[in-house]
Residue, then its C-alpha position, 0 to 999 in steps of 0.5 A: x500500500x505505501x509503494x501504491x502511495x509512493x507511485x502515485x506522489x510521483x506526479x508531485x515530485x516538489x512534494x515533501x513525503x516520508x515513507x517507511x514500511x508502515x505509513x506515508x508522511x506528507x509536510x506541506x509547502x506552506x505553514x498555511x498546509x497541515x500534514x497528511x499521513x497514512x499508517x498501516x496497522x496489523x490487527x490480528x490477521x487484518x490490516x487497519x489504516x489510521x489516516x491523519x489530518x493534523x492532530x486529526x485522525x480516521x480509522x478505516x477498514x477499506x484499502x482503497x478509501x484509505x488511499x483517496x483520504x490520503x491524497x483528498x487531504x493534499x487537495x483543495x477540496x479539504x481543510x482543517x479547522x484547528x483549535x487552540x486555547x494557550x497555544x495548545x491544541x484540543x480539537x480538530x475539525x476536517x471539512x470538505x467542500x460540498x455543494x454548500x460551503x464547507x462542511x465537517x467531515x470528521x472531528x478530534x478531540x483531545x480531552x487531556x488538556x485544554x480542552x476543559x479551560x473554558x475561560x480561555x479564549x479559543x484561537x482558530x485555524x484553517x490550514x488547507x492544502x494546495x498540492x492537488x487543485x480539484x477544480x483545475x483537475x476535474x475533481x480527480x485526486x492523486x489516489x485515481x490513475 
């Protein structure tokens, strides 16, 4: 699956990627762009695939639709609202653009820290990506041939 990854991010040889056996690690260009990572995980007999977004993440069963989240989150069509309270994160929210607007897609939260410091005033983030442009593309991602 990560050799699947690497094939297709040839297409962007400008891109930052990181690959080991296990998982693929994009760092975007800009610090207006948020890292995307596929991690492959053995469960028993079968394989897991965690897909990052940030501090975000998404476990899924499917192969193939862990490969399209990887590439949809190097595009346009994705963002990621990024919430802080004291310059530290406790949520993150992945929106796609849809029909309306923007829309969630998935939500993290992380209910350690600041997240419960509710006098604090919340500072938010929108990072996207630009690697892929889906207009220009016709909507069609890395993760198709």
């Amino acid at each position: 699956m990560i050799e699947e990854i690497r094939e297709r991010m040839n297409r962007y040889p400008h891109a930052v990627v990181e690959y080991d056996e296990v998982s693929a690690t994009y760092y975007p260009a800009s610090p207006e762009g948020f890292i995307v990572r596929l991690h492959v995980a053995k469960v028993q007999d079968a394989e897991r695939y965690l897909v990052f977004y940030g501090g975000s993440c998404q476990e899924e069963e499917d192969r193939r639709g862990s490969v399209l989240n990887f590439g949809f989150g190097l595009s346009n069509g994705c963002r990621l609202r990024q919430f802080s309270r004291d310059r530290r994160v406790y949520r993150w929210v992945t929106e796609i653009d849809g029909w309306n607007g923007w829309k969630p897609y998935w939500e993290t939260f992380d209910f350690t820290g600041p997240f419960w410091e509710v006098w604090k005033k919340p500072k938010v983030v929108c990072l996207q990506n630009d690697l892929i442009d889906l207009s220009a593309s016709g909507g069609a991602c890395c993760a198709t041939r």
